[in-house]
TIRO-2110 file (N, C-alpha, C; in Angstrom, 1 decimal):
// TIRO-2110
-8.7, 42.5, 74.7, N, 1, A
-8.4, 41.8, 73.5, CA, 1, A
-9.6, 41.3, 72.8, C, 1, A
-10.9, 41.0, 73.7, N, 2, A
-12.1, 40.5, 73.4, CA, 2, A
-12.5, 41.9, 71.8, C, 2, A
-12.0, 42.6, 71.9, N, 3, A
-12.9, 43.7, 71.4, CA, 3, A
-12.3, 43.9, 69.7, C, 3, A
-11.1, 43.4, 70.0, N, 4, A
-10.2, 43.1, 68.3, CA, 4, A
-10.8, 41.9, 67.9, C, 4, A
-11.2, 40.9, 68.4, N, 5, A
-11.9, 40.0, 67.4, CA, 5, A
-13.2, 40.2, 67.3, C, 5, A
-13.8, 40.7, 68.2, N, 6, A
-14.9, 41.3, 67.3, CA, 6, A
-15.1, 42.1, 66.0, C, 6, A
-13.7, 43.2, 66.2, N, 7, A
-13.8, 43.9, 65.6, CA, 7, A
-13.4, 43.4, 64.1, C, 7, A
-12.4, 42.8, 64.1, N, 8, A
-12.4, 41.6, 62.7, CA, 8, A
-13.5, 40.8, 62.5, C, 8, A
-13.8, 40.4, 63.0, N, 9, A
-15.2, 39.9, 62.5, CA, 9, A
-16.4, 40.5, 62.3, C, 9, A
-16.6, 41.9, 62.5, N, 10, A
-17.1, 42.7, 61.7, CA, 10, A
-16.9, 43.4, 60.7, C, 10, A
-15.7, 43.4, 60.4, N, 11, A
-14.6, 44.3, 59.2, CA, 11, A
-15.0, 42.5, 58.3, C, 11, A
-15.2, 41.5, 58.6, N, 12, A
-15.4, 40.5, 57.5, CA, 12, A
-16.7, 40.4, 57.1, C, 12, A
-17.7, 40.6, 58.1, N, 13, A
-19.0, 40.6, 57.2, CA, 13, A
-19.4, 42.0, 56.5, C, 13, A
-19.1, 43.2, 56.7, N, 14, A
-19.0, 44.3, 56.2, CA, 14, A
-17.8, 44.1, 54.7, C, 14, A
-17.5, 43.3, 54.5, N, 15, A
-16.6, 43.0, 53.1, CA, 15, A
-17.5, 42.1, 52.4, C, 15, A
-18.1, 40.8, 53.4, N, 16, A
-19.2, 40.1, 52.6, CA, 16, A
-19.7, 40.6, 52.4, C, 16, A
-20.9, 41.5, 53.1, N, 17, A
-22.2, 42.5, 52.7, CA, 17, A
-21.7, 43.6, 51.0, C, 17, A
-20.3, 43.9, 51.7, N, 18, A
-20.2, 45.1, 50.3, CA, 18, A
-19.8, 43.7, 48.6, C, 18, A
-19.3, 42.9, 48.7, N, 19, A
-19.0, 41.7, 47.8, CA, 19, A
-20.4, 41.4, 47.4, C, 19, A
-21.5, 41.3, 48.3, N, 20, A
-22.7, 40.7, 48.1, CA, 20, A
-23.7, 42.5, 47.0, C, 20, A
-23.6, 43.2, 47.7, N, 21, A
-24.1, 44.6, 47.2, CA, 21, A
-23.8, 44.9, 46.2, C, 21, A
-22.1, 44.5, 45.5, N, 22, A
-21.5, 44.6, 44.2, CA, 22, A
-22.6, 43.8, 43.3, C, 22, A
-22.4, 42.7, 43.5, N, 23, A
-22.9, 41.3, 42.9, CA, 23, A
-24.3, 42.1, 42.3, C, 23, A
-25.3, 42.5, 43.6, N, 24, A
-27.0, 42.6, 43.4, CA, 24, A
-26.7, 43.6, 42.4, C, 24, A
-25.9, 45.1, 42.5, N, 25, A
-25.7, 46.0, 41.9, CA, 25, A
-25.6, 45.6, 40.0, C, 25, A
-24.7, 44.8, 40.0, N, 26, A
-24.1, 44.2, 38.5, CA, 26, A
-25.9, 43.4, 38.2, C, 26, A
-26.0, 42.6, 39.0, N, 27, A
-27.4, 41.8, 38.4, CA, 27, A
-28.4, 42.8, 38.0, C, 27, A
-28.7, 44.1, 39.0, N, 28, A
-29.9, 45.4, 38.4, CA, 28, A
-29.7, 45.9, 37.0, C, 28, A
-27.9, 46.0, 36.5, N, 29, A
-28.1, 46.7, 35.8, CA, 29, A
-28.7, 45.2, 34.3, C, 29, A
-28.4, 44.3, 34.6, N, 30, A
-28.5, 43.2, 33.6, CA, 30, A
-30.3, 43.3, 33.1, C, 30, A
-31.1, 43.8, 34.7, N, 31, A
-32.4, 43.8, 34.3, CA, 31, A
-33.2, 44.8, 33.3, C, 31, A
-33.9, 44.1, 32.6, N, 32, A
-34.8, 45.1, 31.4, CA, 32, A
-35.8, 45.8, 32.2, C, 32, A
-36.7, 46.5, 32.2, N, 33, A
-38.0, 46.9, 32.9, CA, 33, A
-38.7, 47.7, 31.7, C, 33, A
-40.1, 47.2, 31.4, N, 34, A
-40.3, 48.3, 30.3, CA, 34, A
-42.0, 48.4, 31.1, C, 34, A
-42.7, 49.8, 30.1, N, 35, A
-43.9, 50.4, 30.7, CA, 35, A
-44.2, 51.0, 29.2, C, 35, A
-45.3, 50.9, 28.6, N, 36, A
-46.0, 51.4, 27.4, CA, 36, A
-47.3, 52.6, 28.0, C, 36, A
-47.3, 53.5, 26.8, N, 37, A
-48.0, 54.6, 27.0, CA, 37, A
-49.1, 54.2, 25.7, C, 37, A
-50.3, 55.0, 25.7, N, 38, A
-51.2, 55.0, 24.3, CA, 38, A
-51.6, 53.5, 24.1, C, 38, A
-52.1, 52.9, 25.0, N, 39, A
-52.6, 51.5, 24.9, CA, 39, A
-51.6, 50.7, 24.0, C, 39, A
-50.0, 50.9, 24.2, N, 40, A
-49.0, 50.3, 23.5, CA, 40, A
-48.3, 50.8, 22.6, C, 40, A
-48.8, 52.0, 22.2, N, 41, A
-48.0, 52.8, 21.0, CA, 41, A
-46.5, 52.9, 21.7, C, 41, A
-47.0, 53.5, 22.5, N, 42, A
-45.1, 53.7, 23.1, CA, 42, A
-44.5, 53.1, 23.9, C, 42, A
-43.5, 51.9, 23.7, N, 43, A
-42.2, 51.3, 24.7, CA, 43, A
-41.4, 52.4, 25.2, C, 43, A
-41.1, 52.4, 26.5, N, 44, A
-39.9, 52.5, 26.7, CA, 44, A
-39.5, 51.8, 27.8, C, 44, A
-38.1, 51.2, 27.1, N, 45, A
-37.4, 50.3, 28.1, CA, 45, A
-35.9, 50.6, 29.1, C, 45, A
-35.9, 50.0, 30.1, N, 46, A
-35.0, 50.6, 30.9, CA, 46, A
-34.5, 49.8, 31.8, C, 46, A
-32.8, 50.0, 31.7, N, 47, A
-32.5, 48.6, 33.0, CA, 47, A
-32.2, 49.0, 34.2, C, 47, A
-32.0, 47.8, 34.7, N, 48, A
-32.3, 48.1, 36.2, CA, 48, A
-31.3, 49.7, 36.8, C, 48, A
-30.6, 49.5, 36.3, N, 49, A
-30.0, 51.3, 37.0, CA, 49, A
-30.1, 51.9, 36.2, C, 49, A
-31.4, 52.0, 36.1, N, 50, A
-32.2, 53.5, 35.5, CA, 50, A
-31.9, 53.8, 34.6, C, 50, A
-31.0, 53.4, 33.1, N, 51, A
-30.5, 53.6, 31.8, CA, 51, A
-31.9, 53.3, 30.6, C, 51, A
-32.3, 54.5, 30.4, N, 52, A
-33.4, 54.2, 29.3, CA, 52, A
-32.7, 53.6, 27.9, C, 52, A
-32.8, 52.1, 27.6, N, 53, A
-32.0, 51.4, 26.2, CA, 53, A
-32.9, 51.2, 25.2, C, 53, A
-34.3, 51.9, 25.2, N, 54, A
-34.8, 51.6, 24.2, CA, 54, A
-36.0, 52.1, 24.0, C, 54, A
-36.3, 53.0, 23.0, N, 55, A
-37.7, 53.4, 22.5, CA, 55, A
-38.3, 53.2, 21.4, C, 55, A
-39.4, 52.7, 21.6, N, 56, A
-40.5, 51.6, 20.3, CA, 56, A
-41.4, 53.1, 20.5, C, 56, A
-41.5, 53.2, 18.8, N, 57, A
-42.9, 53.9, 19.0, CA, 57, A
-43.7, 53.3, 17.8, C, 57, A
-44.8, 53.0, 17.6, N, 58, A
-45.7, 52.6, 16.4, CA, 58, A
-46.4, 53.6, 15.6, C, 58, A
-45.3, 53.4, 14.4, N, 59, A
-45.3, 54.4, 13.4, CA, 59, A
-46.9, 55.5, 13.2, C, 59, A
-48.0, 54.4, 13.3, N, 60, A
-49.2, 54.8, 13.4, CA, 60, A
-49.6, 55.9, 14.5, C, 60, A
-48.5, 55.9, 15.6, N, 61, A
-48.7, 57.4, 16.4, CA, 61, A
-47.9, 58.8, 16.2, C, 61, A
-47.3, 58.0, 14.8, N, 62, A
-46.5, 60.0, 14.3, CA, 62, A
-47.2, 60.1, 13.3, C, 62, A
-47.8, 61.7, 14.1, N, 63, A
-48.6, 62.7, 13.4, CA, 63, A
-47.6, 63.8, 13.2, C, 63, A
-47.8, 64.2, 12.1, N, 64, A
-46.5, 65.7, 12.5, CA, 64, A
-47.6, 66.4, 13.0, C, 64, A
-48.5, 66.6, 12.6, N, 65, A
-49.7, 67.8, 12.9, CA, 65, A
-49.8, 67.5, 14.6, C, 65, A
-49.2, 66.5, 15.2, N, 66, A
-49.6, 66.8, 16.6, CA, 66, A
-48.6, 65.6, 17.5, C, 66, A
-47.7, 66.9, 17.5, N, 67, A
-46.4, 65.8, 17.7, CA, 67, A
-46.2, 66.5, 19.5, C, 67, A
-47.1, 66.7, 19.8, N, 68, A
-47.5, 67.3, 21.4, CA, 68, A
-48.0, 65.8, 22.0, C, 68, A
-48.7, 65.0, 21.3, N, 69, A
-49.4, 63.6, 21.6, CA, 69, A
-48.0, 62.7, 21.8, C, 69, A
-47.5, 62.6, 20.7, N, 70, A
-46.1, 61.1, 21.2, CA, 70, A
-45.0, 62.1, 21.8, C, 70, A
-44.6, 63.0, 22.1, N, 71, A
-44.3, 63.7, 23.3, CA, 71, A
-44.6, 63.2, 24.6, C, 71, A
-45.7, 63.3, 24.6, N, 72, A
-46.6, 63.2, 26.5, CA, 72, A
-46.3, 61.4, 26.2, C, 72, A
-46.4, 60.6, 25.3, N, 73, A
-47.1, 59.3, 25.4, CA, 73, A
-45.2, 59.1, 25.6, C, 73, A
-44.4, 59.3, 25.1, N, 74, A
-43.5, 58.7, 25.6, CA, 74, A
-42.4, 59.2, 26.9, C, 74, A
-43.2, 60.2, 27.5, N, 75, A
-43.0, 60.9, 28.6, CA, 75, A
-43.3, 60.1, 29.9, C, 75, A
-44.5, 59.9, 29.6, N, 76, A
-45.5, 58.9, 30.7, CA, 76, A
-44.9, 57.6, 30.7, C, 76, A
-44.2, 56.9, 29.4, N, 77, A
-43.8, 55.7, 29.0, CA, 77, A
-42.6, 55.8, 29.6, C, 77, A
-42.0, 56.5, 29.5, N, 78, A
-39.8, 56.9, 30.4, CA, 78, A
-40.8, 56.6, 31.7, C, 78, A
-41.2, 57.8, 32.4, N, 79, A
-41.3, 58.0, 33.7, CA, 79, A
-42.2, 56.5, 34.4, C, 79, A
-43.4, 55.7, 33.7, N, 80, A
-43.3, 54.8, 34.1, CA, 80, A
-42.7, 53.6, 34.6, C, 80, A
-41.5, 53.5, 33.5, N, 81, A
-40.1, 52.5, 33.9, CA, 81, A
-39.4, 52.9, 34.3, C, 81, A
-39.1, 54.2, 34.7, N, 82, A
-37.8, 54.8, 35.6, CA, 82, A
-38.7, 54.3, 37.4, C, 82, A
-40.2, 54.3, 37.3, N, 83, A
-40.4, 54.2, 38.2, CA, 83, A
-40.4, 52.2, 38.9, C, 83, A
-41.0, 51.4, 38.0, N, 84, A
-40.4, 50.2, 37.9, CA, 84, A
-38.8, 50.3, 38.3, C, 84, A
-37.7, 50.4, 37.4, N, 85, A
-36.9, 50.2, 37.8, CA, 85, A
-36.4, 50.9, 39.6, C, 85, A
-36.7, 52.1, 40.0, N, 86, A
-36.8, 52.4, 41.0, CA, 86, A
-36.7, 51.0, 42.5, C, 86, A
-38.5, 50.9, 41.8, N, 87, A
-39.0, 49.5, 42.9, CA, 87, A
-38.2, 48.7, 43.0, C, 87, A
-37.5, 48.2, 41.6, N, 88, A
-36.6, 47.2, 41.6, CA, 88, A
-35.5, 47.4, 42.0, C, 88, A
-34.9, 48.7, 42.4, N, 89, A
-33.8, 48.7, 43.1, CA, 89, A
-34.1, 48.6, 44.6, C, 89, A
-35.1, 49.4, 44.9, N, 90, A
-35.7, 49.5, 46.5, CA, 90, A
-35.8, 47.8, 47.0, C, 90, A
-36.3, 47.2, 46.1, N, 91, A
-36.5, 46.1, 46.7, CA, 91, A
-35.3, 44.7, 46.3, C, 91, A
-34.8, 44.9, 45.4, N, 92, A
-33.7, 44.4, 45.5, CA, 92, A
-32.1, 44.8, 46.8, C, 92, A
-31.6, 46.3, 46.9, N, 93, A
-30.9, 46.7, 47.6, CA, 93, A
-31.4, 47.2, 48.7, C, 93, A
-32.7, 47.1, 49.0, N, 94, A
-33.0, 47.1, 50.8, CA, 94, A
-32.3, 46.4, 51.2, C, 94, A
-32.7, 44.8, 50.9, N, 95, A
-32.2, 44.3, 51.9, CA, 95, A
-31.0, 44.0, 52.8, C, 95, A
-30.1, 45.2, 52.2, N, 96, A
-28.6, 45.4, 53.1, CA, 96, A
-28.6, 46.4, 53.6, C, 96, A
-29.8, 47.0, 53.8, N, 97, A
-30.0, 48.1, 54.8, CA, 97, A
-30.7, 48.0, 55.8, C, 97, A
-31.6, 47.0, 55.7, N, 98, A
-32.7, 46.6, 56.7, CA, 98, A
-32.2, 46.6, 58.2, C, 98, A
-33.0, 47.7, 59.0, N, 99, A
-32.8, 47.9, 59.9, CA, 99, A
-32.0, 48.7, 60.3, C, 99, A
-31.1, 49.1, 59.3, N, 100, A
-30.2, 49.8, 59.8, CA, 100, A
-30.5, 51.2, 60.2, C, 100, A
-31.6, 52.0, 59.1, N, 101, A
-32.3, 53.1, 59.7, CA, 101, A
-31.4, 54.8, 58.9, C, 101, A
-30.8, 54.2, 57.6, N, 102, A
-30.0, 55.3, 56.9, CA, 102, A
-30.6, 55.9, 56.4, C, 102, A
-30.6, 57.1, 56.2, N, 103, A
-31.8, 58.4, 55.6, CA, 103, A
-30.6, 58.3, 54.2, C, 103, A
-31.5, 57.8, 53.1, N, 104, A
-31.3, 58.1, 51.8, CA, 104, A
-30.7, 57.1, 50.9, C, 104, A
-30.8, 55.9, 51.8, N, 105, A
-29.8, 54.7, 51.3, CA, 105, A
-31.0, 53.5, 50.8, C, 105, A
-31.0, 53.4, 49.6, N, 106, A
-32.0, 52.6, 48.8, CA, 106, A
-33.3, 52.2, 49.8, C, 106, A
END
């Protein structure tokens, strides 16, 4: 009988833990993360689960004659806040993994 109240009392903190994971989940996506390319010509912003919401470019970087330039500048600009937001998920949703040792799980 020892082994059913364990077993419910693990079936409750595994309902806290996933309640608590919901929660962190809803707060990432609330977060902004932004990363500029071209010493600021290019924003781009992104929230916490990885949704790019916004691209600033300063008019002064469209060239038509070399539109290969704010290409790359806002390429570098994405990929540096997808990587931000990344960390901010690693380090926000580790911490319900810690220890546990799952191959693939934040």
């Amino acid at each position: 009988m020892r082994g059913k109240g364990n077993m419910q009392g693990m079936m409750k903190q595994m309902q806290k833990m996933q309640k608590q994971m919901e929660e962190a989940q809803g707060k990432l996506g609330e977060e902004r993360l932004e990363a500029t390319a071209g010493g600021g010509m290019v924003k781009v912003i992104v929230s916490g689960d990885k949704e790019v919401v916004e691209v600033i470019i300063d008019p002064s970087v469209v060239d038509p004659d070399d539109v290969e330039i704010l290409q790359d500048l806002i390429v570098i600009a994405t990929n540096e806040a997808m990587k931000k937001a990344e960390e901010l998920t690693n380090s926000t949703m580790g911490q319900f993994t810690k220890g546990l040792n799952l191959p693939g799980m934040f």
